[in-house]
N, CA, C and O atoms as a GROMACS GRO file, in nm:
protein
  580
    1UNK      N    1  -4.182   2.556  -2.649
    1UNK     CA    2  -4.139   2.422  -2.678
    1UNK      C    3  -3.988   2.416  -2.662
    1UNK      O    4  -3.915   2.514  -2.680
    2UNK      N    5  -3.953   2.314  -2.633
    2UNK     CA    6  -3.801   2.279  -2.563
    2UNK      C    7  -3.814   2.168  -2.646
    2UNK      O    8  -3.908   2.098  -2.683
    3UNK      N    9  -3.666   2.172  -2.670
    3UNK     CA   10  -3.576   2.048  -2.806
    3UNK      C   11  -3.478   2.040  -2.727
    3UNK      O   12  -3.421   2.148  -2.728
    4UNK      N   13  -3.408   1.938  -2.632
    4UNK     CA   14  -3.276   1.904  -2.582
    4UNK      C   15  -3.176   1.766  -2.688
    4UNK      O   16  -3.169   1.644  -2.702
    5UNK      N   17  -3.134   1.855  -2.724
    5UNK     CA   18  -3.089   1.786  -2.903
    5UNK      C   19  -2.933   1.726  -2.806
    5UNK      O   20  -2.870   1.784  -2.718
    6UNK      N   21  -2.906   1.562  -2.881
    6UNK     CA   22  -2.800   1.521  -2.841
    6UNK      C   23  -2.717   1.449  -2.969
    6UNK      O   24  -2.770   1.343  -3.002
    7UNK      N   25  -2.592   1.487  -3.052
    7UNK     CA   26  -2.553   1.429  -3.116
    7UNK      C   27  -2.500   1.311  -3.067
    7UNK      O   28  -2.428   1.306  -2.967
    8UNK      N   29  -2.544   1.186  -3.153
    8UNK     CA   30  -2.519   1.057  -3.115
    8UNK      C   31  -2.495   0.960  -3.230
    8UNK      O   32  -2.549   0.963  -3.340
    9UNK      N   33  -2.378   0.850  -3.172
    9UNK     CA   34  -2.368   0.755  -3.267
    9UNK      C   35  -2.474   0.633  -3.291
    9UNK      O   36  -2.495   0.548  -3.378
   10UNK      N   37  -2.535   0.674  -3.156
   10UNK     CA   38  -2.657   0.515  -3.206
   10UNK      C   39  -2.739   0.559  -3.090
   10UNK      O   40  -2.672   0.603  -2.997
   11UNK      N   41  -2.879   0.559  -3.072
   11UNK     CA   42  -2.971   0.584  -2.995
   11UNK      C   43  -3.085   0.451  -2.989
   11UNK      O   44  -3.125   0.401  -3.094
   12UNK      N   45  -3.127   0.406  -2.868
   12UNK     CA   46  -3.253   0.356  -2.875
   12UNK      C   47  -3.353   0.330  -2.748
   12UNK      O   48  -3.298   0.307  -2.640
   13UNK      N   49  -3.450   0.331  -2.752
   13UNK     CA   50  -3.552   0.346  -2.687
   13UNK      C   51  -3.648   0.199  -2.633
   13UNK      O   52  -3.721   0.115  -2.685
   14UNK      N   53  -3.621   0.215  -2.566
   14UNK     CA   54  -3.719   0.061  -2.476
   14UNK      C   55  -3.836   0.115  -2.406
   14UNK      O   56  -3.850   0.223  -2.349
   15UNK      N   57  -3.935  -0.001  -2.426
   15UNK     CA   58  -4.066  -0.024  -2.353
   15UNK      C   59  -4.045  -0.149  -2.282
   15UNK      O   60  -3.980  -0.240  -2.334
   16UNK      N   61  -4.091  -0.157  -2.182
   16UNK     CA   62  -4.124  -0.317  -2.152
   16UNK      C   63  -3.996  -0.389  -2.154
   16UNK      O   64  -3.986  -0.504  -2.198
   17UNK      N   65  -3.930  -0.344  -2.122
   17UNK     CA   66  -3.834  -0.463  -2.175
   17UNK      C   67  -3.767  -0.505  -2.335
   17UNK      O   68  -3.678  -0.586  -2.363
   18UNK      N   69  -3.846  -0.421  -2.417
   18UNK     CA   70  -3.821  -0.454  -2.540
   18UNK      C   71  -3.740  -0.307  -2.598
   18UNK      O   72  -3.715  -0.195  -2.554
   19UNK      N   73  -3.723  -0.369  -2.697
   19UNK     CA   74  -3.688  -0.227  -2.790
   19UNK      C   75  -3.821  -0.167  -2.903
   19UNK      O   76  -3.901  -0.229  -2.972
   20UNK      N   77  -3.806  -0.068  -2.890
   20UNK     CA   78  -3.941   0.021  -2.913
   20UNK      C   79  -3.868   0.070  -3.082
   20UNK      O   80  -3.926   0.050  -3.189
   21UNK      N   81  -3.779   0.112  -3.072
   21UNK     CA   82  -3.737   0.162  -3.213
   21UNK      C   83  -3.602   0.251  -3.129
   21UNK      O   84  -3.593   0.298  -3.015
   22UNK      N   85  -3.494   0.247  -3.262
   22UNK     CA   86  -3.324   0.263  -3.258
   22UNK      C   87  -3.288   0.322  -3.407
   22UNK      O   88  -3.339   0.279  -3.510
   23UNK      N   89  -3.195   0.422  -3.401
   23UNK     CA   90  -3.155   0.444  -3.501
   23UNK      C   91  -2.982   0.494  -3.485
   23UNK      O   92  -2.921   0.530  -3.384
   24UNK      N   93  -2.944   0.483  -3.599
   24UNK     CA   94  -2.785   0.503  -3.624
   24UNK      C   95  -2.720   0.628  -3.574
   24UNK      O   96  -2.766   0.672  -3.468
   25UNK      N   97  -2.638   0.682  -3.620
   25UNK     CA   98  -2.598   0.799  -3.642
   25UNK      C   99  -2.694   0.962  -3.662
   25UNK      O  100  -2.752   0.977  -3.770
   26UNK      N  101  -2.703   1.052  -3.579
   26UNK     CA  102  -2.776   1.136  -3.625
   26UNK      C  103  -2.779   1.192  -3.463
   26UNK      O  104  -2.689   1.205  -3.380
   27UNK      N  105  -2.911   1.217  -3.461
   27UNK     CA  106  -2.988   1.295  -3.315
   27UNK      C  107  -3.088   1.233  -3.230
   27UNK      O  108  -3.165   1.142  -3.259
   28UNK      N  109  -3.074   1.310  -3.098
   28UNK     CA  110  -3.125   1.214  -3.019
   28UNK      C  111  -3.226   1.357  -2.926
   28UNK      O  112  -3.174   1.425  -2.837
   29UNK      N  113  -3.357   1.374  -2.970
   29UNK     CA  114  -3.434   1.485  -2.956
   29UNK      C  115  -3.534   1.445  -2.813
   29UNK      O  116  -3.645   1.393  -2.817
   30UNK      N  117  -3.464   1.482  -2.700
   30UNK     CA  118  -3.548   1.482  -2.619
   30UNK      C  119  -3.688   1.621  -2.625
   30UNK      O  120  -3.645   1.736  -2.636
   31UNK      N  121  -3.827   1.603  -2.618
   31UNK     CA  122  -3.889   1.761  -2.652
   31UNK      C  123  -3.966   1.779  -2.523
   31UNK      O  124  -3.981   1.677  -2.456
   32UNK      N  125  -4.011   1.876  -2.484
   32UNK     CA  126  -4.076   1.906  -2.383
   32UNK      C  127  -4.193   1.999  -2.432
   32UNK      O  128  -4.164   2.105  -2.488
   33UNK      N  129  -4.280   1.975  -2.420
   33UNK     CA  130  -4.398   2.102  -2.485
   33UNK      C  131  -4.496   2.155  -2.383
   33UNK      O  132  -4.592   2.096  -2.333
   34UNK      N  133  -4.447   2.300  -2.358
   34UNK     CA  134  -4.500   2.418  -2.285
   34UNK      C  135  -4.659   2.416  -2.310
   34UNK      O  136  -4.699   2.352  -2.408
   35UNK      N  137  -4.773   2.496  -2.209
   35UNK     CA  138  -4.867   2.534  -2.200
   35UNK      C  139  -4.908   2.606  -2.295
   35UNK      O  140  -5.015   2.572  -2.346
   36UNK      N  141  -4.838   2.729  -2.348
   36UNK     CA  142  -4.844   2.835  -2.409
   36UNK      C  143  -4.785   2.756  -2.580
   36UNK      O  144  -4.804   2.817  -2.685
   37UNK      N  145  -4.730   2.650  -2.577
   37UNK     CA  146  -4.705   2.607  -2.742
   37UNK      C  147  -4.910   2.577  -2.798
   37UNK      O  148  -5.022   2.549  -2.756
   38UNK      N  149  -4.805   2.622  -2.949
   38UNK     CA  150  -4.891   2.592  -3.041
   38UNK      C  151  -4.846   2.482  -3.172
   38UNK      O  152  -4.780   2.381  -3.145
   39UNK      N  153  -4.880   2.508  -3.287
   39UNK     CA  154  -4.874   2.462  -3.404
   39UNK      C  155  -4.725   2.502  -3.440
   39UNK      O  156  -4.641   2.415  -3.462
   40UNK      N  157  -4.702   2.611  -3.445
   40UNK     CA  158  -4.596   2.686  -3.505
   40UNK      C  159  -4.466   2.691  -3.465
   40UNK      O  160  -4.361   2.695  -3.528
   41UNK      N  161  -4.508   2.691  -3.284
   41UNK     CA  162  -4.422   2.601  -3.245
   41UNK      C  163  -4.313   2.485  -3.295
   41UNK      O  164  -4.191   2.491  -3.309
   42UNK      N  165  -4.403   2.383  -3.315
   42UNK     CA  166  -4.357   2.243  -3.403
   42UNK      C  167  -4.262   2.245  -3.461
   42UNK      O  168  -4.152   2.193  -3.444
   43UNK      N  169  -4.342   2.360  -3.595
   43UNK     CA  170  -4.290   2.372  -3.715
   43UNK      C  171  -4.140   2.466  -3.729
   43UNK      O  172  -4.057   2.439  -3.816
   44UNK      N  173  -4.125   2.559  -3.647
   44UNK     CA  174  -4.019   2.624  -3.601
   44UNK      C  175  -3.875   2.521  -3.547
   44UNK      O  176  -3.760   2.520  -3.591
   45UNK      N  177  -3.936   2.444  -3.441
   45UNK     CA  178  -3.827   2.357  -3.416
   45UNK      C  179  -3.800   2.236  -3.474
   45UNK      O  180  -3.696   2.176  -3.447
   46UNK      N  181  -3.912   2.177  -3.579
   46UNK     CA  182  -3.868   2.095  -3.659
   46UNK      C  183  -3.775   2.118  -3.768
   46UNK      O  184  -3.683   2.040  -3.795
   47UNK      N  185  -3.806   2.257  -3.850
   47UNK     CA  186  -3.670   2.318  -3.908
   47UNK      C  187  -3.576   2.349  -3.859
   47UNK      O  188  -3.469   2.317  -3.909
   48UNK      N  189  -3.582   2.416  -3.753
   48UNK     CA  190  -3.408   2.423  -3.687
   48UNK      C  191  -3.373   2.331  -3.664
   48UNK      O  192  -3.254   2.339  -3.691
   49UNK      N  193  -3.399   2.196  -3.614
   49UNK     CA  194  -3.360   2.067  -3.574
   49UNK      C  195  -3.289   1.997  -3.698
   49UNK      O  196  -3.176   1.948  -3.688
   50UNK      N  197  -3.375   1.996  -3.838
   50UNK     CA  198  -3.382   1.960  -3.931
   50UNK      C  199  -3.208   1.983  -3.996
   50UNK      O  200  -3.126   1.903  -4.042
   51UNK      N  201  -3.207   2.157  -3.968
   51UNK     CA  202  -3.107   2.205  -4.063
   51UNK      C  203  -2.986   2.249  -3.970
   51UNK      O  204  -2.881   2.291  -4.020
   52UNK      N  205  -3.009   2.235  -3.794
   52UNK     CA  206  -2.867   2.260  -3.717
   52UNK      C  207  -2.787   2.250  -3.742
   52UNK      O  208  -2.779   2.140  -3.686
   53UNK      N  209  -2.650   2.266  -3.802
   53UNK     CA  210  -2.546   2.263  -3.854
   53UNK      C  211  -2.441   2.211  -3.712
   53UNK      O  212  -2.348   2.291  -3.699
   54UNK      N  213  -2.439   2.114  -3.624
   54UNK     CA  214  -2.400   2.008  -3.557
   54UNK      C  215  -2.283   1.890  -3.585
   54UNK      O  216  -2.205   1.832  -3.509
   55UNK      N  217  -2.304   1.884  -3.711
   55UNK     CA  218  -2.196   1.787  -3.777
   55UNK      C  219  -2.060   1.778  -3.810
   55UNK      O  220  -2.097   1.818  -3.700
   56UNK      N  221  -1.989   1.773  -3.830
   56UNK     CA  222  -1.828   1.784  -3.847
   56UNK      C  223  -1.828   1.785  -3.997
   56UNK      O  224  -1.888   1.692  -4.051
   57UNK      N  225  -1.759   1.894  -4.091
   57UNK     CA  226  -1.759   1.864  -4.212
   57UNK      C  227  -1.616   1.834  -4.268
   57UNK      O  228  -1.536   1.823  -4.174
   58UNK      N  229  -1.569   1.821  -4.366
   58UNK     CA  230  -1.423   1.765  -4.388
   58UNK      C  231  -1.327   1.818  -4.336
   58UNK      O  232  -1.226   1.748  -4.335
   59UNK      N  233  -1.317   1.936  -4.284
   59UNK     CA  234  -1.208   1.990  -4.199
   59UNK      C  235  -1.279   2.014  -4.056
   59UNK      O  236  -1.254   2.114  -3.989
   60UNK      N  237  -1.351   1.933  -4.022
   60UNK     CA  238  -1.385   1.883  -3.884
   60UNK      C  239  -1.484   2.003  -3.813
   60UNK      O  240  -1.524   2.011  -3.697
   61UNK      N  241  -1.507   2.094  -3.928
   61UNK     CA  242  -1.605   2.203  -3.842
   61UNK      C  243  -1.696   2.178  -3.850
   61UNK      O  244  -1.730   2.111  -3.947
   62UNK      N  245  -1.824   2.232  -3.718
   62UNK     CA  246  -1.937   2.189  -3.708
   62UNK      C  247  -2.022   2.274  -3.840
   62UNK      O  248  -2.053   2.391  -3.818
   63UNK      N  249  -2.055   2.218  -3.961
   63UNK     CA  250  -2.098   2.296  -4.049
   63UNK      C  251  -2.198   2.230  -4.129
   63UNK      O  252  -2.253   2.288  -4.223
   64UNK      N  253  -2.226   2.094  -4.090
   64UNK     CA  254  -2.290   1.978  -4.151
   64UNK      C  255  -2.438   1.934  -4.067
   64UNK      O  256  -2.440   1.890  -3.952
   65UNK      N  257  -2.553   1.957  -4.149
   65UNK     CA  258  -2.671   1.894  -4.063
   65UNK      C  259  -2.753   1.757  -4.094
   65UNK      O  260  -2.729   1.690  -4.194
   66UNK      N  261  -2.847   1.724  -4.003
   66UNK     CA  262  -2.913   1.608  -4.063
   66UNK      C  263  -2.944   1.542  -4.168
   66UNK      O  264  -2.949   1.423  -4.201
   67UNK      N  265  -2.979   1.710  -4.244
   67UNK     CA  266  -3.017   1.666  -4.410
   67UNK      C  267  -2.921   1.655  -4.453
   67UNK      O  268  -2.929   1.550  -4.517
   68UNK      N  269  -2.780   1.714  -4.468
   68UNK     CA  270  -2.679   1.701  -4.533
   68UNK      C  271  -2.591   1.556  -4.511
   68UNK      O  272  -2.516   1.506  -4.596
   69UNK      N  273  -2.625   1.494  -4.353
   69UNK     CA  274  -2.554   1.390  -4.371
   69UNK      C  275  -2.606   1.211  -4.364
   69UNK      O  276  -2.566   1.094  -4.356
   70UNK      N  277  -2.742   1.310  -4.373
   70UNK     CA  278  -2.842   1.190  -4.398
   70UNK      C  279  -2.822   1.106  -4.274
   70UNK      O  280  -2.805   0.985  -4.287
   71UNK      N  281  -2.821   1.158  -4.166
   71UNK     CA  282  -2.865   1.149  -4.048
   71UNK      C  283  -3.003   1.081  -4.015
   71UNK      O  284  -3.098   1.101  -4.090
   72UNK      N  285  -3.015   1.007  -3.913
   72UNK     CA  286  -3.167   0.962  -3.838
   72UNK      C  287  -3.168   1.114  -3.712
   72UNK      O  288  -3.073   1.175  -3.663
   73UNK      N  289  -3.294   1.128  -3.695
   73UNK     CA  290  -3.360   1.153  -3.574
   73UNK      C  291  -3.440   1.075  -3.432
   73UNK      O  292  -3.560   1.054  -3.441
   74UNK      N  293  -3.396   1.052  -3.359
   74UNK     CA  294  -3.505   0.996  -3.289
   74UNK      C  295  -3.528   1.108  -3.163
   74UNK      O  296  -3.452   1.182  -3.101
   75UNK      N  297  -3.727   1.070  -3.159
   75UNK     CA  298  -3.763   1.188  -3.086
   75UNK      C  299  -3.814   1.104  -2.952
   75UNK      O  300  -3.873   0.996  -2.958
   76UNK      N  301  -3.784   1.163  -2.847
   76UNK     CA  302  -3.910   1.097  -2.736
   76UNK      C  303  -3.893   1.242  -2.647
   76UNK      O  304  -3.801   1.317  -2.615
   77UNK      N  305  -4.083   1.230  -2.623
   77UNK     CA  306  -4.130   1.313  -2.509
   77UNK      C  307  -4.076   1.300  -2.372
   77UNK      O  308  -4.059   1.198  -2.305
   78UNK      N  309  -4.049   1.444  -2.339
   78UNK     CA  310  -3.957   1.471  -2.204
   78UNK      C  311  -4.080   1.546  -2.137
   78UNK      O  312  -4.113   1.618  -2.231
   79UNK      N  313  -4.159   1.573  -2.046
   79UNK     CA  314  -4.201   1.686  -2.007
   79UNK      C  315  -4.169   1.757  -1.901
   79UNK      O  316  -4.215   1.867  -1.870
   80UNK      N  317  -4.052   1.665  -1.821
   80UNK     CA  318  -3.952   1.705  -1.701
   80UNK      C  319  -3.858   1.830  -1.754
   80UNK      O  320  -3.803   1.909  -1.677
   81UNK      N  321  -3.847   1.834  -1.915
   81UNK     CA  322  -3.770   1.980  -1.943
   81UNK      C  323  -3.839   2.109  -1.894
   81UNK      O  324  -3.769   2.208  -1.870
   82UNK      N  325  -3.989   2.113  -1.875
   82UNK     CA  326  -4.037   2.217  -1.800
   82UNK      C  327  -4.038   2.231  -1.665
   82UNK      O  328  -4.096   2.315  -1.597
   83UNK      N  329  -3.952   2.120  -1.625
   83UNK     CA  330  -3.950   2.089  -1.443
   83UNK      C  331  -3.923   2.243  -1.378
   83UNK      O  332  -3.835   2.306  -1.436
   84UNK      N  333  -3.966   2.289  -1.303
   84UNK     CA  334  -3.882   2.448  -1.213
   84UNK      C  335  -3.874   2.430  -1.100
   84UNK      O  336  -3.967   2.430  -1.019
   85UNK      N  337  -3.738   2.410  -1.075
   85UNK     CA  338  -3.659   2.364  -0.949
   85UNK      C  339  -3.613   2.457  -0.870
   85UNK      O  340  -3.529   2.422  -0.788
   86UNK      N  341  -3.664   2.629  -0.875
   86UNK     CA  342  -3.628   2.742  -0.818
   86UNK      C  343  -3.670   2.773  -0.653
   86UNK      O  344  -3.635   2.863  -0.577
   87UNK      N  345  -3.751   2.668  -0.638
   87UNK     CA  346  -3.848   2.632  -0.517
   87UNK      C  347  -3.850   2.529  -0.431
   87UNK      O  348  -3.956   2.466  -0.428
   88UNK      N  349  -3.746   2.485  -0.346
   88UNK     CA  350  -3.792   2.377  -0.277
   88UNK      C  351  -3.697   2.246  -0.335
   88UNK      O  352  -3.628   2.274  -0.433
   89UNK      N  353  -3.690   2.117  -0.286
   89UNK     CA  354  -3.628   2.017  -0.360
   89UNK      C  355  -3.716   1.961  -0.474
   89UNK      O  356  -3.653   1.926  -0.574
   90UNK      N  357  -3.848   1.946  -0.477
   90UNK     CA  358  -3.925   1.892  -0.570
   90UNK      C  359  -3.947   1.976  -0.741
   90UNK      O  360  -3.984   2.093  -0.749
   91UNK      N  361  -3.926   1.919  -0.824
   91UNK     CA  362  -3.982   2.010  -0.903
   91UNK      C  363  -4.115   2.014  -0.919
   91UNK      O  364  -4.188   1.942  -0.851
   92UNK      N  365  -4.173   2.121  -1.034
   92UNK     CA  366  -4.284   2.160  -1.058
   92UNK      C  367  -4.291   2.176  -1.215
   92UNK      O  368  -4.200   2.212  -1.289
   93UNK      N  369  -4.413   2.144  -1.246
   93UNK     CA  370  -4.441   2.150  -1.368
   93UNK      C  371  -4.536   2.212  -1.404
   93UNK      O  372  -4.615   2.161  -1.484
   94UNK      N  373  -4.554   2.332  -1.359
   94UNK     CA  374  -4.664   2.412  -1.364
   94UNK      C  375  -4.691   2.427  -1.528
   94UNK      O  376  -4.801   2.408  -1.581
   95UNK      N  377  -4.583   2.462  -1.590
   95UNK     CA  378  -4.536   2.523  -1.736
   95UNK      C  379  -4.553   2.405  -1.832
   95UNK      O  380  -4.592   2.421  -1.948
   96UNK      N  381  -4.519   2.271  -1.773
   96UNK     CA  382  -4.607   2.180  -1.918
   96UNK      C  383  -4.696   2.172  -1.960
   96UNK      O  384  -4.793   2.198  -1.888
   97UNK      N  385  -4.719   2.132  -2.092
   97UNK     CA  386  -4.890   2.127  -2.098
   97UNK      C  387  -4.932   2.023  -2.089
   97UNK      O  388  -4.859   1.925  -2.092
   98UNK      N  389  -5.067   2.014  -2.076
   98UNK     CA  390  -5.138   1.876  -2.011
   98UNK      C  391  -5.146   1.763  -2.140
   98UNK      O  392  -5.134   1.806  -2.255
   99UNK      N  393  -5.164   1.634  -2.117
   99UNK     CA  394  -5.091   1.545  -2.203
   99UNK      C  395  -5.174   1.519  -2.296
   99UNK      O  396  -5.152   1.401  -2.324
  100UNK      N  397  -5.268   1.564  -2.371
  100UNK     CA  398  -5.343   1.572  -2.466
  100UNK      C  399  -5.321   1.659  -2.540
  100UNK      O  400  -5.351   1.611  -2.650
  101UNK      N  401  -5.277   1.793  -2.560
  101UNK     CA  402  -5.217   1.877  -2.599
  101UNK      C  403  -5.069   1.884  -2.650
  101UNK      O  404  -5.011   1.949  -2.737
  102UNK      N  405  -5.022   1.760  -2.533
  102UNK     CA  406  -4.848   1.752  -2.540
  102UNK      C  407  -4.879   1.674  -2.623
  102UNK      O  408  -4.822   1.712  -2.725
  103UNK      N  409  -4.935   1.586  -2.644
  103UNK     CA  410  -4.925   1.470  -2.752
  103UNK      C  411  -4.939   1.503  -2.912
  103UNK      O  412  -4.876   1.446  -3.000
  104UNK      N  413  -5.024   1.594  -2.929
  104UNK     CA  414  -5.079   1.659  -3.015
  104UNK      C  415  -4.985   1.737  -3.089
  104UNK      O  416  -4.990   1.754  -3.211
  105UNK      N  417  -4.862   1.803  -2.982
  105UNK     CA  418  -4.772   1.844  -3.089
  105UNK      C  419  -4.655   1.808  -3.063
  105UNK      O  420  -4.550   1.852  -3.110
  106UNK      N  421  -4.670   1.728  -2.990
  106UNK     CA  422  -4.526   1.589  -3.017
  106UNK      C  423  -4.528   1.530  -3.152
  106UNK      O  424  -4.420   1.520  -3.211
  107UNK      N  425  -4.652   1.484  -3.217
  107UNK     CA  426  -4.675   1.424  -3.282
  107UNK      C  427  -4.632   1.540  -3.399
  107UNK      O  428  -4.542   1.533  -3.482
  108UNK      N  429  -4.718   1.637  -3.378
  108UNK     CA  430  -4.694   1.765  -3.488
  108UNK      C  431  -4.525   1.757  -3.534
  108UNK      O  432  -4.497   1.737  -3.652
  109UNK      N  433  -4.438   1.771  -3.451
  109UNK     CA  434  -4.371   1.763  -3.454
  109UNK      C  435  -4.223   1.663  -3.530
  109UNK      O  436  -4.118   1.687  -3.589
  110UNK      N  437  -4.311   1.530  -3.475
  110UNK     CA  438  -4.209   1.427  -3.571
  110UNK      C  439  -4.272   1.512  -3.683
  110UNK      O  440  -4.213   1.606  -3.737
  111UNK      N  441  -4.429   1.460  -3.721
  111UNK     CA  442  -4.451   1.487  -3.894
  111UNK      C  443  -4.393   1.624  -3.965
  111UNK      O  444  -4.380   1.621  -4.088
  112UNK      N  445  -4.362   1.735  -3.901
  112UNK     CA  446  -4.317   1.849  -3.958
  112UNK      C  447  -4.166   1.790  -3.939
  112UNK      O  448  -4.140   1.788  -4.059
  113UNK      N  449  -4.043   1.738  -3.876
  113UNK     CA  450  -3.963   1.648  -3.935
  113UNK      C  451  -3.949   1.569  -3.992
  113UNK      O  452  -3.835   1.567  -4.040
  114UNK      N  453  -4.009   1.487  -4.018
  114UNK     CA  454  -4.041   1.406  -4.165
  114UNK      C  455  -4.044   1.460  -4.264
  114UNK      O  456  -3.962   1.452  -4.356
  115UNK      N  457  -4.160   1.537  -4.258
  115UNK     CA  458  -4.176   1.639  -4.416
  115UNK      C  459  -3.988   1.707  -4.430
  115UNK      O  460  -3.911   1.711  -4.527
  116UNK      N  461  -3.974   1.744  -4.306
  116UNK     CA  462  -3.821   1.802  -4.399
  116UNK      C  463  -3.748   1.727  -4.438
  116UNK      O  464  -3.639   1.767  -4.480
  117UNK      N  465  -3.781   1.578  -4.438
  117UNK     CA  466  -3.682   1.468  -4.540
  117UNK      C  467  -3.629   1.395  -4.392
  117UNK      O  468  -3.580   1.283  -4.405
  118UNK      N  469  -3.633   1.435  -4.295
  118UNK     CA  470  -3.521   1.337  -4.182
  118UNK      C  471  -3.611   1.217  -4.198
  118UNK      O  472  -3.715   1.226  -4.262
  119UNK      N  473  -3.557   1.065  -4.120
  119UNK     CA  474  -3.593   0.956  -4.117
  119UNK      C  475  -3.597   0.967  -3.927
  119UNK      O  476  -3.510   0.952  -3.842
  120UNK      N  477  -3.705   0.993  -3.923
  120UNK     CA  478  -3.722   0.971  -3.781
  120UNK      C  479  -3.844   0.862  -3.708
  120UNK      O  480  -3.958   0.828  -3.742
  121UNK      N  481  -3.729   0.821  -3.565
  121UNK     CA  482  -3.834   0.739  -3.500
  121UNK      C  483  -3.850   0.788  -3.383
  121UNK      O  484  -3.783   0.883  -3.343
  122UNK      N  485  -3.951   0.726  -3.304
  122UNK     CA  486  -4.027   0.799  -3.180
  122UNK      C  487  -4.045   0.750  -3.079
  122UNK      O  488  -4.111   0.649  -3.105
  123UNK      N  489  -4.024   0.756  -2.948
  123UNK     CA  490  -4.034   0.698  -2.830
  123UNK      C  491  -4.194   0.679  -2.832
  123UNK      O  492  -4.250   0.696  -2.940
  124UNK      N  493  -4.290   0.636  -2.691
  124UNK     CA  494  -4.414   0.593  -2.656
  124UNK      C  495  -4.462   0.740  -2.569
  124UNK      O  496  -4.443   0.773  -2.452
  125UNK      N  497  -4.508   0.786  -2.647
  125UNK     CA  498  -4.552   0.905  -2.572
  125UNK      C  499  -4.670   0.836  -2.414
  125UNK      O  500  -4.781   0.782  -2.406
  126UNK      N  501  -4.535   0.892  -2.289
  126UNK     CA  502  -4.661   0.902  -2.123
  126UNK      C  503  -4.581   0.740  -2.119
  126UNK      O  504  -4.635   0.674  -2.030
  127UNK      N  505  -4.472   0.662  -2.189
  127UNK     CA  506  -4.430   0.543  -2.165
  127UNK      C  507  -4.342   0.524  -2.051
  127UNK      O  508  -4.246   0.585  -2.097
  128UNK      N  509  -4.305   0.486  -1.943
  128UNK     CA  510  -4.170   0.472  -1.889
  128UNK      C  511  -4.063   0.416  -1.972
  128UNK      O  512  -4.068   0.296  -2.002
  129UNK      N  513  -3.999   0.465  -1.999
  129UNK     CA  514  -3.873   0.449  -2.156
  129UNK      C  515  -3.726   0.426  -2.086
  129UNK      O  516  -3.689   0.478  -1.981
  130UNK      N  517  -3.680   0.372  -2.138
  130UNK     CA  518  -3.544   0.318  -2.097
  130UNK      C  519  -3.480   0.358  -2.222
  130UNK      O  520  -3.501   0.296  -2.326
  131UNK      N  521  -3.383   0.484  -2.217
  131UNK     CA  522  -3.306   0.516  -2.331
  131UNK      C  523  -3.157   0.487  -2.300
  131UNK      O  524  -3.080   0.490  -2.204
  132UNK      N  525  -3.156   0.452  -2.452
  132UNK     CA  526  -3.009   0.400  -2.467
  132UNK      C  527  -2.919   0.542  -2.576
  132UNK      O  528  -2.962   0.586  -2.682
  133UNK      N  529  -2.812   0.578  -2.518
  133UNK     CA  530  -2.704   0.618  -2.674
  133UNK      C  531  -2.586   0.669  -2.625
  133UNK      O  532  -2.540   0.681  -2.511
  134UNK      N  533  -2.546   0.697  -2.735
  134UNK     CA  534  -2.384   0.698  -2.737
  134UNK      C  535  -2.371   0.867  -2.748
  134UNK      O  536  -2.404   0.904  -2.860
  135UNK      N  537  -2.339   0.958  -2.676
  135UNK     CA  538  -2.330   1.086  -2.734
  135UNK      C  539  -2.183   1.105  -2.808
  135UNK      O  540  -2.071   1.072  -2.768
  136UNK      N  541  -2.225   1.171  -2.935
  136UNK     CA  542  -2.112   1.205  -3.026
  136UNK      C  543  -2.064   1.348  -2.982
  136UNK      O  544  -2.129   1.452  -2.972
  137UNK      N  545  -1.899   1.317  -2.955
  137UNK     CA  546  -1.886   1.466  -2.945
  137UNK      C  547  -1.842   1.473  -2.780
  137UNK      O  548  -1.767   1.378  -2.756
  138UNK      N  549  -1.865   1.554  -2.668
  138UNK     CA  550  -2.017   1.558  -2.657
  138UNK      C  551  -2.050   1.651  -2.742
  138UNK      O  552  -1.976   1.736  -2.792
  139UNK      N  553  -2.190   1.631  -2.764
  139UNK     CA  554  -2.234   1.750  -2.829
  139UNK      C  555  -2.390   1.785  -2.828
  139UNK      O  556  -2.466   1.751  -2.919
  140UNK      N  557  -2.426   1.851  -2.723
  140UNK     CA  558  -2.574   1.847  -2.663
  140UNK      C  559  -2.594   2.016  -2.670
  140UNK      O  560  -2.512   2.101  -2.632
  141UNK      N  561  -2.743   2.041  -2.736
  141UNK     CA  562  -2.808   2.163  -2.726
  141UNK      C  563  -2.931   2.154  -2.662
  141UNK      O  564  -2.988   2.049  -2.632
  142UNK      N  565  -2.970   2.268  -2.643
  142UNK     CA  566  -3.084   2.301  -2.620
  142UNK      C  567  -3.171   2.446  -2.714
  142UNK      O  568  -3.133   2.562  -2.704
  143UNK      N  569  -3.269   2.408  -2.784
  143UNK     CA  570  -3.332   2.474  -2.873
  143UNK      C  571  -3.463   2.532  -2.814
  143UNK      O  572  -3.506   2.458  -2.725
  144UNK      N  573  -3.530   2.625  -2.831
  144UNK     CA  574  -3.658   2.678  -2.785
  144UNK      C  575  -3.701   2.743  -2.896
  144UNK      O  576  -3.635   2.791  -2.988
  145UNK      N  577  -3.847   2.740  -2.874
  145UNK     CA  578  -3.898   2.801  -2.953
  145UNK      C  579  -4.001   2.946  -2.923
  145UNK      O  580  -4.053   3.005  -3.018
   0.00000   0.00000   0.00000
């Protein structure tokens, strides 16, 4: 499982033309979920996500996380993070998993962030999404599990 984590001042997510759900200050969790993920998966990168220490604390070091600054999350499914571009101009996605499975612990996923207290919202899982945000910082990771 792949977490492409983006600190941001405001994030939001469109369907249709509309807005799907937006949140403030916090993270902006693009996820990608591998063939080979499971359950534990989830739960692994919902705590590191949860408790990344990303934030600026009073003397401006990154030492402050979601929970501490009462941060939003917003998550939407990527499955182009498993793209492998080592071959040719096209990518391949041999390595994602198929979208019944991806969904399954996308979902796993917000709820094992929730349970750790974040306030998170969620893109349309398989939606064409129009994302909006502001990156703070910059300040972009990438997490695996």
């Amino acid at each position: 499982m792949r977490a492409l984590i983006q600190r941001v001042k405001y994030a939001k997510v469109g369907v249709g033309g509309q807005t799907h759900s937006e949140i403030g200050a916090g993270l902006l969790v693009f996820l990608g979920v591998c063939r080979e993920d499971g359950g534990k998966d989830a739960e692994f990168l919902a705590k590191k996500t949860a408790r990344l220490r990303v934030f600026p604390d009073a003397a401006g070091k990154l030492n402050l996380s979601l929970l501490e600054t009462g941060g939003e999350a917003l998550v939407v499914s990527q499955f182009t993070l498993y793209g492998d571009c080592r071959k040719g101009l096209r990518p391949g996605f041999d390595r994602a998993a198929p979208a019944s499975r991806a969904k399954e612990l996308y979902e796993k996923f917000i709820a094992e962030l929730a349970a750790e207290g974040v306030s998170v919202a969620s893109g349309v899982f398989q939606a064409d999404m129009l994302v909006e945000l502001a990156n703070d910082g910059p300040v972009t990771l990438l997490l695996e599990s």
